[in-house]
matplotlib code that plots the C-alpha trace (Angstrom):
import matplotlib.pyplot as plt

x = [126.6, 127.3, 125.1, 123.4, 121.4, 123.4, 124.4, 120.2, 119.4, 121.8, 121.0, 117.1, 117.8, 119.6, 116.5, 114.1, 116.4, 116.2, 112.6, 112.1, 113.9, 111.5, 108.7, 110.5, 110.3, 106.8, 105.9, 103.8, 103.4, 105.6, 108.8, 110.9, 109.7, 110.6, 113.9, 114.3, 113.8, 116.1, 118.6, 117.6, 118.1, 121.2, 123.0, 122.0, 122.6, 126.5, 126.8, 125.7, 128.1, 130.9, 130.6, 129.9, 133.1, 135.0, 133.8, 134.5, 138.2, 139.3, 137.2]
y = [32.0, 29.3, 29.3, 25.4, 26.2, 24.3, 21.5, 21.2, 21.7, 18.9, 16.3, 17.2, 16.6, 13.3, 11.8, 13.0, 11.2, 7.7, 8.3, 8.7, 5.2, 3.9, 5.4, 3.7, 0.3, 0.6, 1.8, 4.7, 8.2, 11.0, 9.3, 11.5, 14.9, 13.5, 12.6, 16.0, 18.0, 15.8, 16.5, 20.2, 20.7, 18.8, 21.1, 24.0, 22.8, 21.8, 24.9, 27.0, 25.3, 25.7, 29.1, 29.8, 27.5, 30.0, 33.1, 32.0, 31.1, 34.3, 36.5]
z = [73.5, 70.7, 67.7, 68.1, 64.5, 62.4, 64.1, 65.2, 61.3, 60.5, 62.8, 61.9, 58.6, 58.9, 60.8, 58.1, 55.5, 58.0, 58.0, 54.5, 54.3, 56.6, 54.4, 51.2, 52.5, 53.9, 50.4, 52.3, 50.1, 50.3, 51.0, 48.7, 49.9, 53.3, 52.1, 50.0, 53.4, 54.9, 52.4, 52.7, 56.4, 56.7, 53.7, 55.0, 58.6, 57.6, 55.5, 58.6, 60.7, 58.5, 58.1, 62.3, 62.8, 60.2, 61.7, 65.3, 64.0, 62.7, 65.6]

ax = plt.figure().add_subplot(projection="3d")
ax.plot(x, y, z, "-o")
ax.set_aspect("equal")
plt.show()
């Protein structure tokens, strides 16, 4: 079974950061801890599908 983690975690993470622009324009609080987690889930989303890729590869 594939691991679907990382590429869910990245994809989340790029709609909280399109949120957070929505937030930005509508001048509405909490805008940059929405794009933080954003930014958060979508490193650690491409990170963890980096390193599934990698271990597939070599096994």
């Amino acid at each position: 079974m594939k691991n679907k983690l990382g590429p869910t975690l990245f994809i989340l993470g790029v709609l909280f950061i399109l949120t957070s622009d929505i937030f930005f324009m509508n001048h509405l609080r909490g805008a940059r801890i929405v794009y933080w987690m954003g930014f958060v889930c979508a490193f650690l989303g491409g990170i963890w599908s980096v390193l599934q890729w990698i271990k597939n590869k070599e096994g």
